[in-house]
Structures are given as structure tokens and as C-alpha cells.
C-alpha positions as protocol buffer text, in pm:
chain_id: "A"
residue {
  index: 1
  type: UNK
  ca { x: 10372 y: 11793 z: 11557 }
}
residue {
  index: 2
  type: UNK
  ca { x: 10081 y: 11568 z: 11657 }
}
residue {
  index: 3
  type: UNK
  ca { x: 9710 y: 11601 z: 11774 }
}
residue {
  index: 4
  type: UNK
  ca { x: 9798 y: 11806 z: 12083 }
}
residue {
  index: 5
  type: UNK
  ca { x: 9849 y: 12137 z: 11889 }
}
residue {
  index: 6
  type: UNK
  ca { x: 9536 y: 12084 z: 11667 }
}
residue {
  index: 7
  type: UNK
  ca { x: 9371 y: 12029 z: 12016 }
}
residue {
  index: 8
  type: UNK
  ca { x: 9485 y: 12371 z: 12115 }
}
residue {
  index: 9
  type: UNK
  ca { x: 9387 y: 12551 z: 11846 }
}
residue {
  index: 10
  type: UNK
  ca { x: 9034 y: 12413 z: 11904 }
}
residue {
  index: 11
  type: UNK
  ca { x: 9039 y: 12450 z: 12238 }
}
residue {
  index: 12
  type: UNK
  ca { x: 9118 y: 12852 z: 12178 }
}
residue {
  index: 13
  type: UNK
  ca { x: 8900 y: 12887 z: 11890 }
}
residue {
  index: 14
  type: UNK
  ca { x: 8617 y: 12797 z: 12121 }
}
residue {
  index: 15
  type: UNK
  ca { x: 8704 y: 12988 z: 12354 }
}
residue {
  index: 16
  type: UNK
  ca { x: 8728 y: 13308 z: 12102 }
}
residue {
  index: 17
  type: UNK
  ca { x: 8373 y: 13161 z: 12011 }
}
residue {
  index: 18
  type: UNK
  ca { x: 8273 y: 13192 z: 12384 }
}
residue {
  index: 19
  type: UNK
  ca { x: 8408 y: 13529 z: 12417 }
}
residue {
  index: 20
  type: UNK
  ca { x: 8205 y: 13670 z: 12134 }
}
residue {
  index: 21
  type: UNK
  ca { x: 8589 y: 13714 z: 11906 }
}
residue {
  index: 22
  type: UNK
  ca { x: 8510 y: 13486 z: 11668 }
}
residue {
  index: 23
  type: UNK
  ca { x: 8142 y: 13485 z: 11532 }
}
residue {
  index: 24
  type: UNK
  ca { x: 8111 y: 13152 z: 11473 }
}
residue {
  index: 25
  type: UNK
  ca { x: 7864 y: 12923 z: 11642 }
}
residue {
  index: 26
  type: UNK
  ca { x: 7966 y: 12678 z: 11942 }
}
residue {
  index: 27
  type: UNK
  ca { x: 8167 y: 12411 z: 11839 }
}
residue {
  index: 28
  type: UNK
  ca { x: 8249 y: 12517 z: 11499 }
}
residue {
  index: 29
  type: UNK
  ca { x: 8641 y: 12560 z: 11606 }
}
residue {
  index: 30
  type: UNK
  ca { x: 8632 y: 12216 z: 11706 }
}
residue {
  index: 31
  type: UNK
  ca { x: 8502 y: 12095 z: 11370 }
}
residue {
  index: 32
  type: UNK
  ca { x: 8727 y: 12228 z: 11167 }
}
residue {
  index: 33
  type: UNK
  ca { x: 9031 y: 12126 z: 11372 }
}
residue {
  index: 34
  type: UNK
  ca { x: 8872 y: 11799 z: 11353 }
}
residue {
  index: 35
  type: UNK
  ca { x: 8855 y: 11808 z: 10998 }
}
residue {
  index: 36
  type: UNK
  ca { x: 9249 y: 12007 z: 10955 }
}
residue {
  index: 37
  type: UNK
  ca { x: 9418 y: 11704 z: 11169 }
}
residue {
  index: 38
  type: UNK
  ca { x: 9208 y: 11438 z: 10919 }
}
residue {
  index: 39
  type: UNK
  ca { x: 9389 y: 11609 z: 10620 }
}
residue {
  index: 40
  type: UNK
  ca { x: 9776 y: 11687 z: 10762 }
}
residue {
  index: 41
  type: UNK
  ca { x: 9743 y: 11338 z: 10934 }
}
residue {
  index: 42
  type: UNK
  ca { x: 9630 y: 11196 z: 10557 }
}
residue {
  index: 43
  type: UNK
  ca { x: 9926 y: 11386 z: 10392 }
}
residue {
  index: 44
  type: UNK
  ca { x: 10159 y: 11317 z: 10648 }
}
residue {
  index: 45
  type: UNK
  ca { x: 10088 y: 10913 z: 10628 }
}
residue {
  index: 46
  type: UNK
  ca { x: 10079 y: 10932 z: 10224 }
}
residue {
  index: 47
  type: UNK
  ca { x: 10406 y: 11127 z: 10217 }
}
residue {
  index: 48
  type: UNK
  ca { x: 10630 y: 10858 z: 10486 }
}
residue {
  index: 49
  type: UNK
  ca { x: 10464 y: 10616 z: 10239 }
}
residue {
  index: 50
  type: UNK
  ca { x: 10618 y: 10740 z: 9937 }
}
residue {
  index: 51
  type: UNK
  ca { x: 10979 y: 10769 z: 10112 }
}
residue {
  index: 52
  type: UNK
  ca { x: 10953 y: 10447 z: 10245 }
}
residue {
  index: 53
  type: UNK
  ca { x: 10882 y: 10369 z: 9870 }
}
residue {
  index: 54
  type: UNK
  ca { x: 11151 y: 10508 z: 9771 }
}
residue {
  index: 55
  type: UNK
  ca { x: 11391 y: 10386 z: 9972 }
}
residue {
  index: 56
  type: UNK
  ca { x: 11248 y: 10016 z: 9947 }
}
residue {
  index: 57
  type: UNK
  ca { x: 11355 y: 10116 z: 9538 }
}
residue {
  index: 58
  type: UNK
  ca { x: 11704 y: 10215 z: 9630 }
}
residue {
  index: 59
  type: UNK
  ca { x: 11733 y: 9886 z: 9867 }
}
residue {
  index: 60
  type: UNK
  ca { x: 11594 y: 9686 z: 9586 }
}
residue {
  index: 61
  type: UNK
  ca { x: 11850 y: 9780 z: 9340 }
}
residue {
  index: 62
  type: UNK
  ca { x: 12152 y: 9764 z: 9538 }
}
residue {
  index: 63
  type: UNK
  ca { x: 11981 y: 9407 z: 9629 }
}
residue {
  index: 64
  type: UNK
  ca { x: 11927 y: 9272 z: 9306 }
}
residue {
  index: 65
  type: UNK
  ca { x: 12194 y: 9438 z: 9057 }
}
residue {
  index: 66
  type: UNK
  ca { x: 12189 y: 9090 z: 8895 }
}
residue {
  index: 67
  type: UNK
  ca { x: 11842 y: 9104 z: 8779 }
}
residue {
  index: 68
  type: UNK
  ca { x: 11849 y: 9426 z: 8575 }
}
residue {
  index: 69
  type: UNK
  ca { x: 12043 y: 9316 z: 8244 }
}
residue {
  index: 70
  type: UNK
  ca { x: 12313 y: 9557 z: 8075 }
}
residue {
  index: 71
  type: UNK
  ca { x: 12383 y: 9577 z: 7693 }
}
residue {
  index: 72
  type: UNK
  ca { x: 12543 y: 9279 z: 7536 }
}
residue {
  index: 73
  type: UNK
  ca { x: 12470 y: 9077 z: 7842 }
}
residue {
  index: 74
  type: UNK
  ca { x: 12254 y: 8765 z: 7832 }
}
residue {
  index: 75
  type: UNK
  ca { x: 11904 y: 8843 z: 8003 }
}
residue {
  index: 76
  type: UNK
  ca { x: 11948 y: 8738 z: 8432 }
}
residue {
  index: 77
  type: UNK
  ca { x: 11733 y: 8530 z: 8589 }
}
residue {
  index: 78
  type: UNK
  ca { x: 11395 y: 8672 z: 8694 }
}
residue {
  index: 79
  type: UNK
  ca { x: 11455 y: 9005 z: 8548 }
}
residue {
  index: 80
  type: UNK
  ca { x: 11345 y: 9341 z: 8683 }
}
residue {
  index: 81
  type: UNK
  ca { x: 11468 y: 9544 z: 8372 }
}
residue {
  index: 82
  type: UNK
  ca { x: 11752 y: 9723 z: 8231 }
}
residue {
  index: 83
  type: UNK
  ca { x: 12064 y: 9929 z: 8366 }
}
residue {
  index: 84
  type: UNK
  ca { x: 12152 y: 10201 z: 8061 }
}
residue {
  index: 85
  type: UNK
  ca { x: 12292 y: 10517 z: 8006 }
}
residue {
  index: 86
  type: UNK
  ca { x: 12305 y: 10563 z: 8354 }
}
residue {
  index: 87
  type: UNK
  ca { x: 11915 y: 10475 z: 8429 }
}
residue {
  index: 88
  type: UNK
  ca { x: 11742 y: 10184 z: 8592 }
}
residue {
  index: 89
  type: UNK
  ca { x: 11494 y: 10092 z: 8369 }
}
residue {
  index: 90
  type: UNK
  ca { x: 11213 y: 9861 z: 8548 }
}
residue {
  index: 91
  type: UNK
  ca { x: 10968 y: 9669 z: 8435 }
}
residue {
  index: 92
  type: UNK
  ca { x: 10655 y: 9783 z: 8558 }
}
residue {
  index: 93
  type: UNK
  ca { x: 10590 y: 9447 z: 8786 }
}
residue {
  index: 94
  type: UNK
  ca { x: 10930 y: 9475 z: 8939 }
}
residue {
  index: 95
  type: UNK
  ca { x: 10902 y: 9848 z: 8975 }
}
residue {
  index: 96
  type: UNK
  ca { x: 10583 y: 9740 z: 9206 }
}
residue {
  index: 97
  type: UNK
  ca { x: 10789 y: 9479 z: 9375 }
}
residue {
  index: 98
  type: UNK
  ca { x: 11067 y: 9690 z: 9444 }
}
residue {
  index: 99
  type: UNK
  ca { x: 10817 y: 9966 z: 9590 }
}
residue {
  index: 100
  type: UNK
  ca { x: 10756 y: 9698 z: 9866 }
}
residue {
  index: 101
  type: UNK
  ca { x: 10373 y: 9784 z: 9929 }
}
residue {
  index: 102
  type: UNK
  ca { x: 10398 y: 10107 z: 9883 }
}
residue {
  index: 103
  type: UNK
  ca { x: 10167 y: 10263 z: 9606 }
}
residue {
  index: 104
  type: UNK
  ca { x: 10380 y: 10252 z: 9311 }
}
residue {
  index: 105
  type: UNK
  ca { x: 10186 y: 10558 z: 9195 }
}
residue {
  index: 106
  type: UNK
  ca { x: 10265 y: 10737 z: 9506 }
}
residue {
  index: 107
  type: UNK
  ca { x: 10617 y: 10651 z: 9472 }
}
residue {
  index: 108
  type: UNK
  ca { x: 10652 y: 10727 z: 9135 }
}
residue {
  index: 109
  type: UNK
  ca { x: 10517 y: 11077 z: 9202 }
}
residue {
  index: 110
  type: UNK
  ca { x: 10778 y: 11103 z: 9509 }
}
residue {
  index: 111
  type: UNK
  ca { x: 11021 y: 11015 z: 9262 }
}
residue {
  index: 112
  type: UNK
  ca { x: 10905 y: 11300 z: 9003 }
}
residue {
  index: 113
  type: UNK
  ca { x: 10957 y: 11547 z: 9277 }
}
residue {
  index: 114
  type: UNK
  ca { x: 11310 y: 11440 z: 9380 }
}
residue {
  index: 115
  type: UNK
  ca { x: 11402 y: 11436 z: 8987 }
}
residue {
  index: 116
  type: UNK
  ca { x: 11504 y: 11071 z: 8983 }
}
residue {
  index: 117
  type: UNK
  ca { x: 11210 y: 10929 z: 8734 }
}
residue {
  index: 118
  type: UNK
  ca { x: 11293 y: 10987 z: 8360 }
}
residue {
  index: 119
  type: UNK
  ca { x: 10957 y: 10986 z: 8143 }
}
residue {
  index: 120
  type: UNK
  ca { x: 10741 y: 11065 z: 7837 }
}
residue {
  index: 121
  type: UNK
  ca { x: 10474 y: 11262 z: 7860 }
}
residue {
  index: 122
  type: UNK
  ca { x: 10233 y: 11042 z: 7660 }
}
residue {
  index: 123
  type: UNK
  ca { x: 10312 y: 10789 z: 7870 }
}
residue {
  index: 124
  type: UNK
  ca { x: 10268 y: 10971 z: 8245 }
}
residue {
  index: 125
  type: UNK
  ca { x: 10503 y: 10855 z: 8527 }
}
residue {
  index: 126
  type: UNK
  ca { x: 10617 y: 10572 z: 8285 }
}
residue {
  index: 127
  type: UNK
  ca { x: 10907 y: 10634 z: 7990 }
}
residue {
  index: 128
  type: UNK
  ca { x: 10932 y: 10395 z: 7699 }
}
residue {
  index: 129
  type: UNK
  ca { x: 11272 y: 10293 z: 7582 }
}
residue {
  index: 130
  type: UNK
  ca { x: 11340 y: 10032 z: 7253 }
}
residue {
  index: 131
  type: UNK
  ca { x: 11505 y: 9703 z: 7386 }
}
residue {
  index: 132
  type: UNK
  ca { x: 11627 y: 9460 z: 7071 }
}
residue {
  index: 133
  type: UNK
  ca { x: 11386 y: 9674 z: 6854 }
}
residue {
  index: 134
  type: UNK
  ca { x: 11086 y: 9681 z: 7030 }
}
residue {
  index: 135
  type: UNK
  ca { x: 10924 y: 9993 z: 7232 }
}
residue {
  index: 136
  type: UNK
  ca { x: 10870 y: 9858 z: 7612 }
}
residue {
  index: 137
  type: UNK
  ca { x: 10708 y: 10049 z: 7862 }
}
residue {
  index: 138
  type: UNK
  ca { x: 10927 y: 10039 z: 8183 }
}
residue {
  index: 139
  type: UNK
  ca { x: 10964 y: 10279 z: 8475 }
}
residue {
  index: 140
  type: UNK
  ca { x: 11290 y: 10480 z: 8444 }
}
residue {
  index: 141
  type: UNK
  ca { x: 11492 y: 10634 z: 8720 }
}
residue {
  index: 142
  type: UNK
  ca { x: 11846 y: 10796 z: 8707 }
}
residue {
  index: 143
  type: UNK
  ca { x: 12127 y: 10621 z: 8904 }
}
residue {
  index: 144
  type: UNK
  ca { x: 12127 y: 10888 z: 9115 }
}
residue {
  index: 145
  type: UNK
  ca { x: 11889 y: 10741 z: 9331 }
}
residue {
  index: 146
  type: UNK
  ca { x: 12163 y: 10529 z: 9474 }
}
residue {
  index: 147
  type: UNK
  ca { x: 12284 y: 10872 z: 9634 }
}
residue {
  index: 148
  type: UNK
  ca { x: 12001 y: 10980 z: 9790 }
}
């Protein structure tokens, strides 16, 4: 879908308005098409944002396994957070890195919706897990993201 139809529809609303159909004044179709292709052309843009946020995620991890460090393991070089009980746990700088310019808010959310970010409540989009004692904020996400 593009501009076209929304072009249509204003095209035929005016003419409705012309007609006498709709009783609406002249040009008032055209405005609100105007103002319906703003808002499904904002959605649409903000939605391929937060997929291609999501899939920059999934590319980081398979990308830079070495950086998230596993139990018992000394900590990598540079890194990005934890691998767990079957969870990437991401430090909230590499969790923005990894979202390659994408909002990290937006993807976040995207992740939410696909149920592949584990969280707390009290702490939003962002789960808190203890590392050697110590309660650090990360961003979680189920290794199921690998599958999608």
C-alpha cells in the first residue's frame, strides 16, 4: 500500500463532497487523507525500524558470542553481558549497540510483543539479574531470538 490509495480515497471523498453525499465542506476529504497517510506512513516507518532492530540484535549476538560471558568463565574482552539460563543478558550500552541505530526503546517494545524480552516490572523494558552478588540492570532476551 502507498500514497496512491490514500489519494483515491480523497479524490472520492471530494467528490461525495461535490455531490452533496457527504456534508462536509470542500476539501475536507483531502485533509484528512492528508493527515491518515502522515500517521500509517509514521507507524509504518517506526514499525520496519523496530524489526530492523531486532534483527540487527539477533546479528549482533550470533556476531559477538565471545563478548557475552557464561558462568565460571573469565569476563571477554569488551563485554556486552551475560548468556544464562537460556537468556542474553545485555548491558544496556551494548543492548544500544547491538540495536544498530535503531531506538533501543522501540526495539525493546518490538521485542515485548514478540515475547523475547524477559523483565521486571519496576524496572520497565529492563530486568535486573545478580552477577557475583550484585543487582545489575541489563536488558534480557530469551535465546529464542536466534530462531526468529
Amino acid at each position: 500500500m502507498g500514497g496512491g490509495l490514500f489519494y483515491v480515497v480523497a479524490c472520492t471523498g471530494e467528490l461525495a463532497i461535490q455531490s452533496n453525499i457527504l456534508p462536509w465542506e470542500k476539501g475536507a476529504a483531502l485533509e484528512a487523507c492528508k493527515h491518515a497517510y502522515a500517521l500509517w506512513l509514521g507507524s509504518a516507518s517506526a514499525s520496519s525500524e523496530a524489526s530492523r532492530g531486532v534483527q540487527s540484535v539477533k546479528a549482533f549476538i550470533l556476531q559477538n558470542e565471545s563478548r557475552f560471558q557464561e558462568n565460571g568463565c573469565d569476563i571477554p574482552h569488551n563485554r556486552a553481558g551475560w548468556a544464562m539460563s537460556n537468556r542474553y543478558h545485555f548491558t544496556p550500552a551494548a543492548f544500544k549497540e547491538a540495536c544498530n541505530g535503531s531506538s533501543d526503546k522501540g526495539v525493546m517494545n518490538e521485542l515485548d510483543e514478540l515475547g523475547l524480552l524477559v523483565r521486571e516490572k519496576a524496572t520497565g523494558l529492563k530486568n535486573r539479574i545478580s552477577i557475583a552478588g550484585k543487582r545489575v540492570t541489563v536488558v534480557s532476551l530469551k535465546e529464542d531470538i536466534l530462531s526468529k
